[in-house]
Structures are given as structure tokens and as C-alpha cells.
C-alpha positions in Angstrom: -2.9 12.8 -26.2 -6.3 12.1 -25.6 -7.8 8.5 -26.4 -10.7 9.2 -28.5 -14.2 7.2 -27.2 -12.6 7.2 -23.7 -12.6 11.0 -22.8 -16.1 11.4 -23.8 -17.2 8.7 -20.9 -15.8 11.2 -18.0 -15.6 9.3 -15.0 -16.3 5.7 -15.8 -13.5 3.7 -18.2 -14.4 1.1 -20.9 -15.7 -1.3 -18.5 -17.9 1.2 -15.9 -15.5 1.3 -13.6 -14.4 4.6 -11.9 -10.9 4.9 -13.0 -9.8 6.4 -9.4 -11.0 3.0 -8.0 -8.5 1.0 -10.3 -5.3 2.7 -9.7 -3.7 2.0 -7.3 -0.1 1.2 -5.7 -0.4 -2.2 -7.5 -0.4 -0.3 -10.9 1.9 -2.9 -13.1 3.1 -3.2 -16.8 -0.1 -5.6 -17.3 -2.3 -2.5 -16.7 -0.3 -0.7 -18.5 -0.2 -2.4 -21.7 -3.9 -2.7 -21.2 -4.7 0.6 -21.3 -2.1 1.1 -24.2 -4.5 -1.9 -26.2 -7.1 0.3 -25.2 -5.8 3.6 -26.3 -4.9 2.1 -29.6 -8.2 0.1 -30.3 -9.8 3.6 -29.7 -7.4 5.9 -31.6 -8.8 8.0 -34.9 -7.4 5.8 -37.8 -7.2 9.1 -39.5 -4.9 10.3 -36.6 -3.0 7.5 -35.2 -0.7 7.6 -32.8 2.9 8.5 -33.9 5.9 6.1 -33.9 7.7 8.3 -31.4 4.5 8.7 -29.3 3.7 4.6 -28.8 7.8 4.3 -28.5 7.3 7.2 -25.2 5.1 4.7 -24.0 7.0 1.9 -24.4 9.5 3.4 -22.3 7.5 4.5 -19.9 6.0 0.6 -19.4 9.6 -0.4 -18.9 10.1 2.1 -16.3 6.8 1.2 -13.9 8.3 -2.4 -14.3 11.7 -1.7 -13.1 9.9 0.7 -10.4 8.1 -2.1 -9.5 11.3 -4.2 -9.2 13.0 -1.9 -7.7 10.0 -1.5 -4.8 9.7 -4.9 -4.4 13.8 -5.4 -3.6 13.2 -3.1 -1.2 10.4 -4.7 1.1 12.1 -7.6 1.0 15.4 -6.1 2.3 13.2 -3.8 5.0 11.7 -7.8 5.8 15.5 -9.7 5.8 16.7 -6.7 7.9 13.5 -7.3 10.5 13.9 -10.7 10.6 17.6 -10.3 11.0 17.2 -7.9 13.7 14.8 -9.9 16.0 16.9 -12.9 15.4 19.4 -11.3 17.4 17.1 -11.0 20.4 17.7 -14.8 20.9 19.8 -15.0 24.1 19.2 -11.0 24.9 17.2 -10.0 28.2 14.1 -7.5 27.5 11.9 -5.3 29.8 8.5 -6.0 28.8 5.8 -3.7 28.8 3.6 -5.6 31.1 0.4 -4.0 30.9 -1.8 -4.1 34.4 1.1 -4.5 36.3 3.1 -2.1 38.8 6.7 -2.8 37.4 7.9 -3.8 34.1 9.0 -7.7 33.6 12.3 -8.8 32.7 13.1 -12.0 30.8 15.6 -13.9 28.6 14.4 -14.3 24.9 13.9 -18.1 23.9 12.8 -17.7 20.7 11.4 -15.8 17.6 8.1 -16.5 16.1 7.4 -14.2 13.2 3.3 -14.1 12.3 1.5 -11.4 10.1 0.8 -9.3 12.6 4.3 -8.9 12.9 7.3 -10.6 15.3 6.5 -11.8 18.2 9.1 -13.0 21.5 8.9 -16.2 23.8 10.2 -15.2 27.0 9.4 -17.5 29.6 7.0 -19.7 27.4 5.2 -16.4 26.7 4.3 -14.5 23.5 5.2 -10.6 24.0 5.0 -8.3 20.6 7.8 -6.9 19.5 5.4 -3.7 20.4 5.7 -4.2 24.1 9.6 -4.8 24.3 10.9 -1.6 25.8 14.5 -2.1 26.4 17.2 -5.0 25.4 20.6 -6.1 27.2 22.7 -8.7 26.6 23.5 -9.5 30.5 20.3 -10.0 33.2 18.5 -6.7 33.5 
């Protein structure tokens, strides 16, 4: 159904804004039920919106939150399952990527440092991303 006073703005919302600008992958409940408020602030009071109408919207809010849940479980098993993973480098022996140089470098993982950029290696007191790591075996390479 179309929210009366919103549709005759075309591409700007309440505020100015172009609506394309605002949604995004961060779309949550609270912009949700704001644009609900909206939609019933601007409804025809001779035409409200029906019962089963603002409940099919209810429901829908409910779902983009559990969606959101759901998403959310999921980076941060995608994250635990990195972080697992490069914590079982510790002890392991790499070939390194060793850009500028003729033959590829071998080392023993020290330790694990994990950044934003991503993880990152110490191997002989040296940082090496994860990138550069081009094979892994647990006796000397």
C-alpha cells in the first residue's frame, strides 16, 4: 500500500534524503519501525491501514531482526573458525611468498597476531600476511 504524502515526494523521503542512499545492508528493526511511524503518521484517516495489514508488518520487522541475528551468528562463527584456524599454524613450518627474492623462505610459526587487516604470522621475528603463506607442514620444509 502506498503511504500517502510520501509517494508524491519521488526520490527524496521525509527528511531529503535519497532513499537509495539509506538502505543499506545495515537495514535493522529501528529503521523499520521508523518508517512504519512514518507510514502511519502519513496514512489517510479516512483509509487507515487495516489490522491484518500493520500485523504483516509486524511480522515482517520480527523477521529482518532474527535475519539480522541470524547474520550476525554467522560472522562471528566465519571469525572463531579464522581465528581457530591460524591458531593452529603455531608450531607449523610455512613457505612464504617472499616477494623480490629468487626462492621462497621457509620458517617455523612463533606466533599469531590478528589486526584488521586481517591475521598476520611471526616467523623468525617477522610479520608475513596470512596472504603470502603459500604452503604449511608440520615437520621442517
Amino acid at each position: 500500500m502506498p503511504v500517502a504524502g510520501i509517494e508524491a515526494l519521488g526520490q527524496q523521503d521525509l527528511m531529503g534524503n535519497d532513499p537509495s542512499e539509506r538502505l543499506s545492508d545495515n537495514f535493522d528493526g529501528t529503521e523499520f519501525m521508523n518508517l512504519l511511524l512514518q507510514q502511519l503518521k502519513h496514512q489517510d484517516p479516512m483509509d487507515p491501514m487495516s489490522n491484518d495489514q500493520f500485523i504483516s508488518q509486524m511480522a515482517e520487522l520480527t523477521s529482518v531482526e532474527k535475519l539480522t541475528a541470524i547474520s550476525q551468528s554467522i560472522d562471528n562463527l566465519a571469525r572463531d573458525q579464522s581465528t581457530t584456524q591460524f591458531l593452529g599454524l603455531l608450531g607449523a613450518y610455512v613457505e612464504i611468498d617472499a616477494a623480490g627474492q629468487q626462492e621462497m623462505v621457509t620458517g617455523q610459526v612463533e606466533s599469531v597476531r590478528f589486526t584488521e587487516a586481517g591475521a598476520q604470522i611471526i616467523v623468525d621475528g617477522k610479520r608475513i600476511d596470512s596472504d603470502d603463506i603459500l604452503g604449511v607442514s608440520l615437520a621442517d620444509l
